[in-house]
C-alpha positions in Angstrom: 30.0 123.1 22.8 31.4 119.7 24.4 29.1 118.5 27.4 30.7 116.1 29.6 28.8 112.9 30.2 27.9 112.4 33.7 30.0 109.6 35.1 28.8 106.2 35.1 28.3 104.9 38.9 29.0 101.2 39.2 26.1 99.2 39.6 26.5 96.4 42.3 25.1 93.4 41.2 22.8 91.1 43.0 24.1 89.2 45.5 24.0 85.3 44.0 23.4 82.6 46.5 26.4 81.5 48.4 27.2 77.7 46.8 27.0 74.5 48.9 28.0 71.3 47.5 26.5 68.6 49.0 28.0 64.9 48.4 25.9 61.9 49.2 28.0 58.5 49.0 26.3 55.3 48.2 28.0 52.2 49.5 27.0 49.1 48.0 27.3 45.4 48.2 27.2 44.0 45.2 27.7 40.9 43.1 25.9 39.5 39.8 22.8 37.3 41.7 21.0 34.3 40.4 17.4 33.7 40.4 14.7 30.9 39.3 13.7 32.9 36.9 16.1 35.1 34.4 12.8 37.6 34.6 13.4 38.2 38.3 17.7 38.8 38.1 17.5 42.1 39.8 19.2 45.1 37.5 22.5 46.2 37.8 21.9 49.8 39.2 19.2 48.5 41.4 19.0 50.8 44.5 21.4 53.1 42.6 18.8 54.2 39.9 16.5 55.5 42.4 18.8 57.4 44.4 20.6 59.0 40.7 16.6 59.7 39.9 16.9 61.8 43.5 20.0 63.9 42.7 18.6 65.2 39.8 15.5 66.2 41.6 17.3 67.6 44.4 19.3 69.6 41.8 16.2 70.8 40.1 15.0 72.7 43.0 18.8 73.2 44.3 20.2 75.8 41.1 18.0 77.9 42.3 19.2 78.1 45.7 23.2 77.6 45.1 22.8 74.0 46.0 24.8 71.3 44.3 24.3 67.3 44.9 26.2 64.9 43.9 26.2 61.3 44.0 29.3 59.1 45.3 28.9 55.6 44.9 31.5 53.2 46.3 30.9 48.9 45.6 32.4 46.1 47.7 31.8 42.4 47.9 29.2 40.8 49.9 30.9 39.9 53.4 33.8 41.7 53.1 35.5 44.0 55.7 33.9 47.9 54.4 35.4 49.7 57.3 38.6 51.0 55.0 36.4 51.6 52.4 34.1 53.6 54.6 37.2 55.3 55.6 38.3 56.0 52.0 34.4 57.7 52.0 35.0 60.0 54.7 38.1 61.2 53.4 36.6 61.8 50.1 34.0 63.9 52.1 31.4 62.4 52.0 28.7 63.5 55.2 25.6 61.8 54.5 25.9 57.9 53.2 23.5 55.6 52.0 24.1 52.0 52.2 22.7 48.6 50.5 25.1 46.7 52.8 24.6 43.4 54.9 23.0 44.2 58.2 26.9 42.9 59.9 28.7 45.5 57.6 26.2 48.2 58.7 26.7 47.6 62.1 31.0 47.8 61.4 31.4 51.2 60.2 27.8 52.9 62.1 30.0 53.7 65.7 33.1 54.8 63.4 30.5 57.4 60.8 29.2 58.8 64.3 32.7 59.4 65.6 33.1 61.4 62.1 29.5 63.5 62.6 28.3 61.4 59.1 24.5 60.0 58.7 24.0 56.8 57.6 20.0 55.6 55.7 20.1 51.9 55.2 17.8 51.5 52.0 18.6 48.0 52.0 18.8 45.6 55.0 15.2 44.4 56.6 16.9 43.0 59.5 15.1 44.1 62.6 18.1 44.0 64.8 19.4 47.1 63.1 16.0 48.7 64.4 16.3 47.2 67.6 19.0 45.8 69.6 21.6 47.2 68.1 20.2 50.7 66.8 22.1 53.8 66.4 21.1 57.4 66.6 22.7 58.4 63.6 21.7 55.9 61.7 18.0 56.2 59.6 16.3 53.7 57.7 14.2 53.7 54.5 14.0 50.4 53.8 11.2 48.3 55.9 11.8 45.5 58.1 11.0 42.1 57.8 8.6 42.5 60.4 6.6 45.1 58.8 6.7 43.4 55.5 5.2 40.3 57.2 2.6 42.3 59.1 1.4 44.1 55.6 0.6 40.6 54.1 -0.5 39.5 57.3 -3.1 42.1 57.9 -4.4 41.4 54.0 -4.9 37.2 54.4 -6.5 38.4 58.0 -9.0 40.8 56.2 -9.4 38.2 53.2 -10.6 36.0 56.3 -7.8 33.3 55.4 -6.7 32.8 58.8 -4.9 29.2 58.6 -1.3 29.0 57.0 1.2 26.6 55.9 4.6 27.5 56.2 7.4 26.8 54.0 10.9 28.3 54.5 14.4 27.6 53.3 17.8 27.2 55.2 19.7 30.0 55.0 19.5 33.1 57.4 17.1 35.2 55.9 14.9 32.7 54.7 14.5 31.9 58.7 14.5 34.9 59.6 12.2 36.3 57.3 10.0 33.0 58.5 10.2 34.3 62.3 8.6 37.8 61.2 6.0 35.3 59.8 5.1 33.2 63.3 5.1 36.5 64.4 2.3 38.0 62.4 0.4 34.9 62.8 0.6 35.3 66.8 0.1 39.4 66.3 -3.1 38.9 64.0 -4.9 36.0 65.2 -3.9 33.6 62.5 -2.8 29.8 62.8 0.0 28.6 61.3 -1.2 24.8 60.9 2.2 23.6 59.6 5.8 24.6 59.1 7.9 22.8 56.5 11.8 23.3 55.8 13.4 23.1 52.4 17.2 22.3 52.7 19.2 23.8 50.0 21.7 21.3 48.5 23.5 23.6 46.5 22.1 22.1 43.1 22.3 24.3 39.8 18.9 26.6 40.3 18.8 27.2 36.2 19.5 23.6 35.0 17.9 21.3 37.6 14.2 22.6 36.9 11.8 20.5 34.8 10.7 17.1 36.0 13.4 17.1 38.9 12.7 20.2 40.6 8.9 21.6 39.8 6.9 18.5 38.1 7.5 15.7 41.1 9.4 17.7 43.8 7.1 20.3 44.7 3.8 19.0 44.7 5.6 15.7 47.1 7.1 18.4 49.1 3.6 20.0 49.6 1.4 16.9 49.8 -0.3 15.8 53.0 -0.6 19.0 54.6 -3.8 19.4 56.9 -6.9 22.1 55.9 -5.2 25.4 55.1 -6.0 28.5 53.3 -2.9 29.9 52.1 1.2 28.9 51.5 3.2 31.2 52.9 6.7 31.2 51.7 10.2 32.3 53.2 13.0 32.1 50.9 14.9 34.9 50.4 17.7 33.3 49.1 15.5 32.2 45.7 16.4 28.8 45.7 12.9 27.0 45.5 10.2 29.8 46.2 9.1 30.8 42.8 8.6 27.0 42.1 5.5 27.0 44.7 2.7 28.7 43.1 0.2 26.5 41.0 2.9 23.6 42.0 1.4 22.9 45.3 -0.6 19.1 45.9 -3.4 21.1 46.8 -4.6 24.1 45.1 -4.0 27.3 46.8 -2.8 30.5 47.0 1.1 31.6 47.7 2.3 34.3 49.9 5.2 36.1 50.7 8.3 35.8 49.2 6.4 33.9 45.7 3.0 34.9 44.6 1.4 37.6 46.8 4.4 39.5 47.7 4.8 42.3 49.9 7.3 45.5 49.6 7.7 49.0 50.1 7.0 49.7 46.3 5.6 48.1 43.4 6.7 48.9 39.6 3.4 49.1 38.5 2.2 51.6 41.0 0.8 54.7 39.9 -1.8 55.8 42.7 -0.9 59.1 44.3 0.7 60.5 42.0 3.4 57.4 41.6 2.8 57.7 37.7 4.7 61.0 38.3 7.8 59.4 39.9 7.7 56.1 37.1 7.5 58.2 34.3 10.8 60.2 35.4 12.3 56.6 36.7 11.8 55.2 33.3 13.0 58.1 31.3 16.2 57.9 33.1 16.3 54.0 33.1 14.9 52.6 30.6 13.3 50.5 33.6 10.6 50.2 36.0 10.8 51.7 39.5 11.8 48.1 42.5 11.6 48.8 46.4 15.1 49.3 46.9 14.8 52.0 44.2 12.5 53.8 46.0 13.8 53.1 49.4 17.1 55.0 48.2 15.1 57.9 46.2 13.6 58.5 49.6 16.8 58.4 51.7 18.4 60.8 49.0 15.1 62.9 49.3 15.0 63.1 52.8 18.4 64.7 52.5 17.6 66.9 49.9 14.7 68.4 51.8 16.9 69.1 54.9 19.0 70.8 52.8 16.3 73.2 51.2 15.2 74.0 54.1 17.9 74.7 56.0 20.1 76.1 53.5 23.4 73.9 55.1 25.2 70.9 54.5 26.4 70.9 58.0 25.5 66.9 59.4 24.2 68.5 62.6 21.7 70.7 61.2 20.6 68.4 58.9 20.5 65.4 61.6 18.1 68.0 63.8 15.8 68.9 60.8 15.1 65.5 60.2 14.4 64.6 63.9 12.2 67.6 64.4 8.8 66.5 65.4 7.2 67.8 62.6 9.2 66.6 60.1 7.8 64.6 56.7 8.4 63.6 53.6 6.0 63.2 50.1 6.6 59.4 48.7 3.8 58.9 46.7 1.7 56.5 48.9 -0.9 58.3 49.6 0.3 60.2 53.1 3.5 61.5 53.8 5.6 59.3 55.8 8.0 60.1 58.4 10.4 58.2 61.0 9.3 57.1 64.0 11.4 59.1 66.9 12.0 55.4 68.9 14.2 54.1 66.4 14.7 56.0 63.3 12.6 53.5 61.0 10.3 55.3 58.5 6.8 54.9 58.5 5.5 53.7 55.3 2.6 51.4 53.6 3.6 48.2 52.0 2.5 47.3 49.4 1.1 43.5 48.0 1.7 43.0 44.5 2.1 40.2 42.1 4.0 40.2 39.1 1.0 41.9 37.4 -0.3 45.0 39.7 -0.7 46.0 43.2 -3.6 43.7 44.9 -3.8 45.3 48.1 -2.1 48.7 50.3 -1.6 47.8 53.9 -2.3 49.0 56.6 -5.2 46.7 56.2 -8.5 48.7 57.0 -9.8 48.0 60.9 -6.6 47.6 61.7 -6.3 51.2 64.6 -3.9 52.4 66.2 -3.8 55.0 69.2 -1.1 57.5 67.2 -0.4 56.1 63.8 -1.9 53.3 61.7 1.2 52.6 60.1 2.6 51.8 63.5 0.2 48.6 63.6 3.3 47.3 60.6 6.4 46.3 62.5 7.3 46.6 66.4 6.0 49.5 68.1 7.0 51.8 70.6 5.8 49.6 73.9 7.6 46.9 72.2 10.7 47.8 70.9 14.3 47.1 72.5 16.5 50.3 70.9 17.4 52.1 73.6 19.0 55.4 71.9 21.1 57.7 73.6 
């Protein structure tokens, strides 16, 4: 006898999470830089390492969860007009844009990416206009400001009871500027500034006019006859004498800020709270160490890649409100999790004081208080600042 086999009912399988691709475009900058010494010529993916690092951490957690990132990154010359790139960007669609631009450029395409619904996190420019007079709502930034990178040394040489400074700054824009977050600190902390001194660039060759010329004579004439002071505090940004000033100076002493002592959002050879975790998988995919701007950009691409977990979208909107929500924060291996202050869209975060060694110092400093946050005693706070956001 032939038994029929019972028919076979079609098994629905399990509904697999709906995909979302989300791009993230990184406009750049960029051209080959010079410095005093061929140990400090910053790498070619600098900035753009980190946030690659961040991708593939967002993608760990994101197959799970039908999420796809991908990185778009997108180079120009220094002072060059980006809008049509930026343009190009949007068409490409990319929502969510991080940028290692010049504070000017920033400020060129931020009303036209708002227009669009697009984000913008600067994980480059320190200037504190971008924070303050001209802020924008949809515009977030990971990377610290001059004035809170001046306010983390400051705090250290306050605690280190070296209260009298010498000031020595260069002639180009952010050597001056980065010299006015300096009289700043010095009026914020209680320190005196007992002299300023400015060191003109004359366009000489910064690799061939060293020896005698430039380090054995120049700098310790430049630096003689200065009255009682504790520490040299340098501002040159631009790297055309700095790195020439410690153990060159007429009298021995110390050197802060942009040579010796210097401050930044991260440090390559930290590995406190869990940052051996975060080198380890910088180096693996590098070859390199982990900069500031490297970690400036892991965190912007972080940042996003949160929002996205935990709203399962890629819609600007929803991501823009996740990130503003009160509670919002974000792990960065510093020893708290930091998040943006709601004024002006500025991330909390400790700086760091290294050398070319190690980490010397954290700040905030201890004894340093503050009524809300601690890390609001770094850079202008709320009673002072003058965004006004829509």
């Amino acid at each position: 006898m032939i038994v029929n086999a019972p028919p076979v009912v079609a098994q629905d399988k399990p509904a697999e999470p709906a995909g979302i691709e989300i791009r993230i475009g990184y406009l750049r900058a960029y051209e080959p830089q010079l410095a005093l010494s061929v140990l400090d010529v910053p790498p070619r993916d600098e900035g753009v390492a980190g946030a690659t690092v961040a991708i593939n951490d967002n993608n760990t957690t994101g197959k799970f969860l039908g999420q796809s990132f991908k990185l778009d990154v997108t180079e120009v010359k220094p002072g060059t007009d980006i809008v049509p790139v930026f343009k190009e960007m949007l068409a490409r669609g990319d929502k969510f844009v991080l940028t290692d631009i010049a504070a000017k450029q920033l400020l060129s395409i931020a009303d036209v990416a708002k227009e669009n619904g697009v984000l913008l996190f600067n994980v480059g420019a320190t200037d504190d206009i971008l924070r303050e007079e001209e802020c924008r709502s949809n515009v977030f930034h990971t990377a610290p400001t001059r004035t809170m990178l001046a306010d983390g040394l400051a705090q250290y040489l306050v605690w280190k009871q070296w209260p009298k400074w010498v000031l020595l700054y260069g002639s180009h824009e952010g050597d001056q500027l980065f010299a006015d977050a300096i009289r700043r600190s010095a009026s914020r902390f209680g320190a005196t500034i007992v002299e300023e001194r400015l060191y003109k660039d004359t366009g000489s060759a910064r690799r061939t006019d060293t020896g005698v010329i430039q380090v054995q004579q120049q700098m310790p004439v430049f630096t003689q006859g200065l009255p009682e002071h504790d520490v040299v505090i340098v501002a040159d940004e631009s790297e055309v004498f700095g790195s020439y000033v410690p153990f060159r100076t007429w009298t021995p002493r110390p050197v802060a800020g942009t040579a010796g002592l210097i401050p930044g959002s991260w440090h390559p050879a930290s590995e406190q709270w869990g940052g051996s975790q975060i080198q380890n998988r910088f180096q693996k995919a590098t070859g390199r160490r982990m900069l500031s701007k490297d970690m400036q950009a892991w965190t912007a691409a972080r940042i996003l890649g949160e929002a996205v977990t935990r709203t399962n979208s890629n819609a600007p909107e929803q991501i823009e409100g996740f990130i503003k929500a009160e509670n919002f924060s974000v792990a960065a291996f510093k020893g708290q999790k930091v998040t943006f202050r709601r004024w002006n869209w500025q991330l909390r975060q400790p700086i760091l004081l290294g050398d070319g060694r190690g980490v010397v110092s954290t700040s905030p400093q201890e004894g340093f208080l503050h009524e809300f946050s601690e890390l609001d005693t770094l850079g202008v706070d709320q009673p002072e600042t003058a965004c006004k956001l829509n």
